[in-house]
N, C-alpha and C positions, 0 to 999 in steps of 0.2 A: 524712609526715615520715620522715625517715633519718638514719640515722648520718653523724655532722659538721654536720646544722644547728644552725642556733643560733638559741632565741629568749630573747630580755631577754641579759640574760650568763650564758646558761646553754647547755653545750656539749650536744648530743645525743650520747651512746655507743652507747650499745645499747637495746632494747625490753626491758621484763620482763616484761610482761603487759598484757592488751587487757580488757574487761569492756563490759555496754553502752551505760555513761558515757561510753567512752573508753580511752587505750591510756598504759600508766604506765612511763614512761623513765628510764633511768640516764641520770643526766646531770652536765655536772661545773659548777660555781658557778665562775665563771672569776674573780671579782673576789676571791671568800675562799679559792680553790683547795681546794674540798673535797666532795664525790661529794654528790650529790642524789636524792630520786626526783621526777621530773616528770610530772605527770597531765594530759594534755592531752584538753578535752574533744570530742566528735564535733562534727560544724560544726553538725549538725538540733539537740544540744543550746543549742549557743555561739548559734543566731542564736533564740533563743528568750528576750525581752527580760524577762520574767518570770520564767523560770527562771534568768538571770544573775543576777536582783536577791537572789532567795531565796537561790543558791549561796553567791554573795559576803557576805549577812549570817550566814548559820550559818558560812561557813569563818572569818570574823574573829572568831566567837562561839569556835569551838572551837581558833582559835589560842591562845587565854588559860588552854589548859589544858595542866598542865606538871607530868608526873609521869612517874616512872620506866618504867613500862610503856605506856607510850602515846607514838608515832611524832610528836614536832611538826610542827605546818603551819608552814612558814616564813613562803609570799606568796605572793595569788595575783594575779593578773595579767590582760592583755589588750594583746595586741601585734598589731595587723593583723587583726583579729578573730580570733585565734586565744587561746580563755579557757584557760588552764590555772592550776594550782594547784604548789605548792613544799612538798615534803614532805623529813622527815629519812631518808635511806636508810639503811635497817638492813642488815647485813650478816648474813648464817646462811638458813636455809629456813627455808617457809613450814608451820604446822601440817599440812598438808596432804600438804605431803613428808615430813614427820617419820614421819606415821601409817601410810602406805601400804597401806591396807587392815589392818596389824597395830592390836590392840590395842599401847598406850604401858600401860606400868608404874607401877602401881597411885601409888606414890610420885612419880612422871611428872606422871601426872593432877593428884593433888591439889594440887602445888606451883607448876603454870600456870595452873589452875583459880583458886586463890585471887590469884595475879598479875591473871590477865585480871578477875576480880570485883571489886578493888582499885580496878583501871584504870576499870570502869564505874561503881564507887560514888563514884568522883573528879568523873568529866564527870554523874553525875547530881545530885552535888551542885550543879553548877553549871549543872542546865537543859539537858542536853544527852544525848538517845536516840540511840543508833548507829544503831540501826534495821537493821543489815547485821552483825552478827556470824556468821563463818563462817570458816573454816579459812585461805583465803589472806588473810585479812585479820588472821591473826595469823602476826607472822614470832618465832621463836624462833634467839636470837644465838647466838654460841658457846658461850657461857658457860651458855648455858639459862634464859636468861629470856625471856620473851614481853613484846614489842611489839603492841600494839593499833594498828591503821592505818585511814585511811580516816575520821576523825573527820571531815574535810570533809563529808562527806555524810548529816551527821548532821542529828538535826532539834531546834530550839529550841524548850523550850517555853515558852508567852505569862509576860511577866513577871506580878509579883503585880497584883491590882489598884492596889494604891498607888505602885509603881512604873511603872506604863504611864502616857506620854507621848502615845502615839496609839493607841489601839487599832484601829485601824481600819485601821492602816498594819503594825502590826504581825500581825495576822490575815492580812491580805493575803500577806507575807511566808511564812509557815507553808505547810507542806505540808496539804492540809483534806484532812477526811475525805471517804473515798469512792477516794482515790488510793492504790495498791498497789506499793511500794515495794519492793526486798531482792529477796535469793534463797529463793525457794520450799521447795526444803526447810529453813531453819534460822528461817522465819518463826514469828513468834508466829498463833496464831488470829485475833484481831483485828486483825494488819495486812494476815493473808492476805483479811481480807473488807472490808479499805478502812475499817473503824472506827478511832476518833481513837486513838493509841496514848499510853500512859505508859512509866515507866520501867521499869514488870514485862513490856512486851513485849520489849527487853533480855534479859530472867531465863530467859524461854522458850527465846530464842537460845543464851544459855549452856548450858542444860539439852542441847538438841541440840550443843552443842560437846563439851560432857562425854561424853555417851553416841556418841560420835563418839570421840575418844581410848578410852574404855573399851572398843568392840566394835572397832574399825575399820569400822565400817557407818554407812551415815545411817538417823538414828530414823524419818524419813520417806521411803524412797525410793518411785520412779516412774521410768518412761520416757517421760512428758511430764508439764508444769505444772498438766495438771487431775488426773490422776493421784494426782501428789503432795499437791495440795489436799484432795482425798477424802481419802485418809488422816491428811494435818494436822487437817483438822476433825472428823474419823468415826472413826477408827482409833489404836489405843495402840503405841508401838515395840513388837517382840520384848524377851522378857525379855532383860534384858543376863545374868543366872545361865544361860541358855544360852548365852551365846554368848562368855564367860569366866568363869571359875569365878573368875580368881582379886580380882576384884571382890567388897568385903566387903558386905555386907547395910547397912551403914550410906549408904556410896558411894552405892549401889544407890538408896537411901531420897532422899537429895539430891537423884538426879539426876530421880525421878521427880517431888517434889515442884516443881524449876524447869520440870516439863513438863506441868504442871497446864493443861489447857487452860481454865480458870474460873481468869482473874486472879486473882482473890480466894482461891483457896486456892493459890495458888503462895507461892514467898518474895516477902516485901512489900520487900525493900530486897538490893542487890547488895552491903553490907556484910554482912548476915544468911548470905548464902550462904558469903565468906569467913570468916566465921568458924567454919563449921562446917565447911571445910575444909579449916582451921589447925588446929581440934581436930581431927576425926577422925590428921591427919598427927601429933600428938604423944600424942594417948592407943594407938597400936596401931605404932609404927613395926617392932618384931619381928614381926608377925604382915602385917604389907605388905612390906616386904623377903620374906619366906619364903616368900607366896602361901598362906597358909592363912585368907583372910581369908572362904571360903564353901569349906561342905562339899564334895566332888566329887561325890560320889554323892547327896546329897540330892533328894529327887523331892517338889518343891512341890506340895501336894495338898489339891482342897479337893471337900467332898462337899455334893452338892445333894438335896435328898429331903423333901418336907412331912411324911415321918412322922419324928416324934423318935426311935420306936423302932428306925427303919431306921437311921435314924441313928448313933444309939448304938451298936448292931450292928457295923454298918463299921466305925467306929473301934476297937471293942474291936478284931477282925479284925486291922487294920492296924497296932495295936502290936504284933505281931511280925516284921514287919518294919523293922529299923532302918533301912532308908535313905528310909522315906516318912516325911513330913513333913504332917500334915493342920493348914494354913494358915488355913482357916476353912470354915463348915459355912452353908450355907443354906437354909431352907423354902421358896422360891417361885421363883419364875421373874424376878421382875423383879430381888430382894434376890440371883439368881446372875449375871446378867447386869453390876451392876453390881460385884460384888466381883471376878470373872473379870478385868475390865476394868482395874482396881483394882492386883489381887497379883498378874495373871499369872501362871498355876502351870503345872506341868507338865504334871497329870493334872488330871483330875474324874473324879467319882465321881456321873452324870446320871441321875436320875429320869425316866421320861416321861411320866408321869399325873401332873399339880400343878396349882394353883390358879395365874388371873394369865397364866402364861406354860409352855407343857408342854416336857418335853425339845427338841422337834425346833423349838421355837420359839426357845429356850435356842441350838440349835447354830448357828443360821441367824446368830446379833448377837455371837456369841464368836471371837473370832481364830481362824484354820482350823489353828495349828500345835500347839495344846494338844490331849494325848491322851485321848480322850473315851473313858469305861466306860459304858454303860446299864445302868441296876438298875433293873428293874421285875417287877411281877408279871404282867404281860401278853406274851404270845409270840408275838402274831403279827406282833409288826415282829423279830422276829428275824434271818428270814433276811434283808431289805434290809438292814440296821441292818452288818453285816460286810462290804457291798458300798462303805458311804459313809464317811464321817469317823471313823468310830464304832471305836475299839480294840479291844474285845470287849462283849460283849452279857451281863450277868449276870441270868438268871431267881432269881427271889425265890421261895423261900428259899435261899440256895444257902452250898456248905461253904466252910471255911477254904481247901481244895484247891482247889477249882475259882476263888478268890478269886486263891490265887498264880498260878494259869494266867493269868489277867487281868493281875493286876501282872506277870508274865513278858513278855508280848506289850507291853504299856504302854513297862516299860525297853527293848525293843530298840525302838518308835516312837522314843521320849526322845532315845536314842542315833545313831538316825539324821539325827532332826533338828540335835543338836551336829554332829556331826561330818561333812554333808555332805559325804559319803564316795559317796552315793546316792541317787539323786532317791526320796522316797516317791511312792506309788502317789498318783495324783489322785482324789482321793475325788468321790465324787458327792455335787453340791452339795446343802446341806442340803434348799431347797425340794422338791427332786424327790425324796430319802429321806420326807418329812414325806410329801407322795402317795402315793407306792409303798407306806407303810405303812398310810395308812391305805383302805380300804374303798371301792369306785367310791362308793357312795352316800351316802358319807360325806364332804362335800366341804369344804374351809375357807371357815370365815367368816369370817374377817379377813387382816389381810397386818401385819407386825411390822416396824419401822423402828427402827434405832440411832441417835442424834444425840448426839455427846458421851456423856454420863451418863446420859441421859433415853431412855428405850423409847416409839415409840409405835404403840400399837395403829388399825389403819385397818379398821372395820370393812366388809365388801365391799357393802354396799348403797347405803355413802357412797363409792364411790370412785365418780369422773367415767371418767378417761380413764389408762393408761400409755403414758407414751415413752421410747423406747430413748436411752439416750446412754452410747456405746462401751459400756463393761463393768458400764454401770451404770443402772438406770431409775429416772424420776423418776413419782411416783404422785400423780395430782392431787386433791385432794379437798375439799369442801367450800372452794374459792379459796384451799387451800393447795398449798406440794408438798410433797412426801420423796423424797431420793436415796438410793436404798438399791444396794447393790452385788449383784448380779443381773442375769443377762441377761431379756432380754423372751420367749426361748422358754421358758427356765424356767418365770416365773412363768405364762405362758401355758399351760404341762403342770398345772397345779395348778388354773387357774378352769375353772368349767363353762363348756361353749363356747355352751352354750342364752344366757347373758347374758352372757358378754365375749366378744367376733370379733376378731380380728388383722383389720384391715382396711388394716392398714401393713406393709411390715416393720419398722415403728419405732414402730408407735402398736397400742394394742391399746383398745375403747372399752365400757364398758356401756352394752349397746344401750335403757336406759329414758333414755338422760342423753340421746338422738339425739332432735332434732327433725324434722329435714328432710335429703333428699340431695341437693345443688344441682349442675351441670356449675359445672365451673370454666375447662379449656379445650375444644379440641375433643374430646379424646381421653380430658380425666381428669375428675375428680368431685371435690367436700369433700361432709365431714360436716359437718351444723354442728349442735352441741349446742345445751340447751335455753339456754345463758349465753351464747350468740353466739359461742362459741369453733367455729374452723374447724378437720379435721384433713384429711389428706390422705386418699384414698382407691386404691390399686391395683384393676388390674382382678380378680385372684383375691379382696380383699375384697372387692368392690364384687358380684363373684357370690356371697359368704357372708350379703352383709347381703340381698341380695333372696331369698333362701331363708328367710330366719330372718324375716324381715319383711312378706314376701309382696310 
């Protein structure tokens, strides 16, 4: 298509954007004489008879929605097999441009935020998921109010039961579970894994809109869509208090709550969220105009330790210093793991010896940008412990003095990390500090995976098999997996090589889980486990497993 065609009585102007539905046109309504946007879709879409039928019944579903922040569908059409749709053109940029990588002003936020919430609590009253909220999909007019767009592509949900007519017809129409919809970064969890979506997957989307305006960042980024996915499902954004101060602690609390990855504890309703976006903007408007709405210097801090008395300790310690802030205190390793996850702080204050889950277990499932301190009574992981992640190393019992040296070292990490002024040193990752510290003969007996909220423990005599995938391996065990983010020579520095062999560069195998070694072509070999699972065999494995095996 180009400039001057014309389909139905609609002129083509200009392109304004492509996406990969299709490519969305200025164009001019030549019977009303009045500018349009025109969404014309790709032809592998348009000649796909089932995907027509679904289109056409949610765009005439979400034609009947008519509120002031939301772009109307006019008509959508089909002229020469060519399907497109008739939208209202908004005039001003797109969220997108507005942002430019800047944080929008605090007052900014809130007053598009509760726009755009408005706007979804509108169409969800009426049965209708965006399912695609993201930046260019909200334009912002002159006047500064936000347009929501793109409702065509929204999904309908099944009428009540006393309302359905055909269920069967109507099902059919719906997008079903198992299909992966949107753009990957602003997805909800459960649409990123093809599960059936409500309107709290919406809440999630907004949540990443928010903290999008708030930082100028996306909450999830990546350099490719599995990338992103691992950290949608695995990983919490960076704290937004790094990355603008002038984001108030309440804001803050919002945005994390719409990015609750467990529906159930997010906001249940996009009215819920505007409202407390209305309030926060009329209970503090001097203190958001002025940017005092989070300390500058505050260094969020939380300390982990199974003893109470170590405990208590620290703390005393740390109230002379006013700019730390201790957030919460933890006994164990799984109750640090998830509060870490939780309040995102600046610093910890890490234990090695604990019940559950030890320091270097603790480092391995916690975001690598928080500045870690080790308090322990034990010194012989000291000297690796200042080569890895680790801030400073406090031997127990230690003075007030030697405590500031620690916090000293802490605020310039802190400070670095704001103000990427400086690349920090790449710490060594935590598995290979957890080795190095500990003892040849002293070897691990399990391997620690993050999922969401949940920790879980793989103890090594149950694991099968690992596989490498890019920056990340998946650990097989008992007919389950875990993707844990790691490379395979890592974990492979850490198992005794007597019973796991690298017999891949991508598979590494417990040789009691090997039944048999079969040729497979001329040249190569599988393994095949006792479960009839095949792996691949190189010839340098293939010389490790007949040495270990005889």
């Amino acid at each position: 298509m180009q400039p001057g065609d014309q389909i139905s009585h609609y002129r083509v102007l200009e392109q304004l954007g492509s996406g990969g539905m299709g490519a969305v046109w200025l164009a001019e309504d030549i019977r009303l004489q009045r500018k349009v946007a025109l969404k014309v879709l790709l032809a592998k879409v348009a000649e796909d008879a089932v995907a027509r039928e679904r289109f056409a019944r949610e765009a005439r579903a979400a034609s009947a929605l008519s509120h002031p922040n939301i772009a109307h569908l006019y008509e959508i059409g089909d002229e020469n097999g060519v399907f497109f749709l008739v939208m209202e053109y908004v005039e001003g940029e797109s969220l997108q441009q507005r942002v430019k990588d800047h944080p929008l002003p605090v007052a900014d936020i809130l007053a598009l935020g509760a726009q755009i919430a408005d706007a979804l609590d509108d169409a969800h009253s009426k049965g209708i998921i965006h399912r695609d909220i993201k930046p260019p999909n909200i334009m912002i007019t002159p006047r500064g109010h936000a347009k929501v767009l793109d409702f065509g592509l929204a999904k309908v949900l099944p009428p009540k039961p006393e309302e359905r007519l055909d269920s069967s017809a109507d099902t059919r129409l719906l997008t079903s579970a198992g299909t992966m919809l949107g753009t990957a970064q602003y997805m909800s969890p459960e649409q990123a894994m093809g599960r059936e979506v409500d309107t709290r997957s919406d809440l999630f989307s907004l949540g990443c809109l928010l903290y999008y305006m708030a930082t100028g960042r996306l909450a999830f980024p990546g350099d490719t869509a599995q990338e992103v996915l691992a950290k949608l499902l695995q990983s919490q954004p960076e704290a937004i208090g790094r990355l603008n101060y002038e984001v108030p602690e309440t804001l803050d609390r919002i945005i994390r709550k719409c990015l609750e990855k467990d529906r159930e504890n997010r906001y249940q309703s996009a009215r819920e969220v505007m409202i407390d976006l209305r309030g926060l903007s009329r209970e503090a408007p001097a203190a958001l105009s002025s940017g005092q709405g989070r300390a500058a210097a505050a260094i969020r801090t939380v300390i982990v330790d199974d003893e109470d008395l170590a405990r208590g300790l620290l703390r005393e310690f740390l109230r002379s210093s006013p700019d730390v802030t201790v957030i919460a205190e933890c006994a164990n390793g799984f109750e640090a793991v998830k509060v870490i996850g939780e309040t995102k702080p600046d610093l910890v204050f890490l234990d090695v010896q604990m019940p559950k889950l030890d320091g270097f277990e603790v480092l391995e499932l916690i975001d690598r940008d928080v500045a870690v301190v080790f308090t322990t009574a034990y010194d012989q992981y000291a000297m690796k412990a200042f080569d890895a992640h680790a801030v400073d190393y406090l031997l127990k019992p230690f003075s007030q003095d030697r405590l500031q040296t620690a916090l000293g070292r802490a605020r310039s990490r802190i400070e670095q990390q704001n103000a990427k002024t400086a690349p920090v040193a790449a710490p060594v990752a935590a598995p290979e500090l957890a080795v190095a510290a500990r003892s040849p003969e002293n070897q691990p007996q399990r391997l620690v995976v993050k999922d969401g909220s949940k920790v879980h423990i793989i103890p090594l005599e149950k694991l099968d098999y690992i596989e490498a995938q890019d920056d990340y391996i998946a650990l097989h065990s008992e007919k389950r997996s875990f993707l844990k983010q790691q490379t395979i020579s890592s974990v492979e520095a850490i198992l005794d090589p007597q019973k796991f062999v690298r017999i891949h560069r991508s598979h590494i195998v417990n040789l009691e889980r090997i039944a048999r070694i079969e040729p497979y072509t001329k040249d190569s070999r599988v393994v095949v486990l006792k479960d009839g699972t095949q792996l691949p065999v190189s010839r340098s494995g293939y010389v490790r497993l007949k040495e270990l095996l005889g």
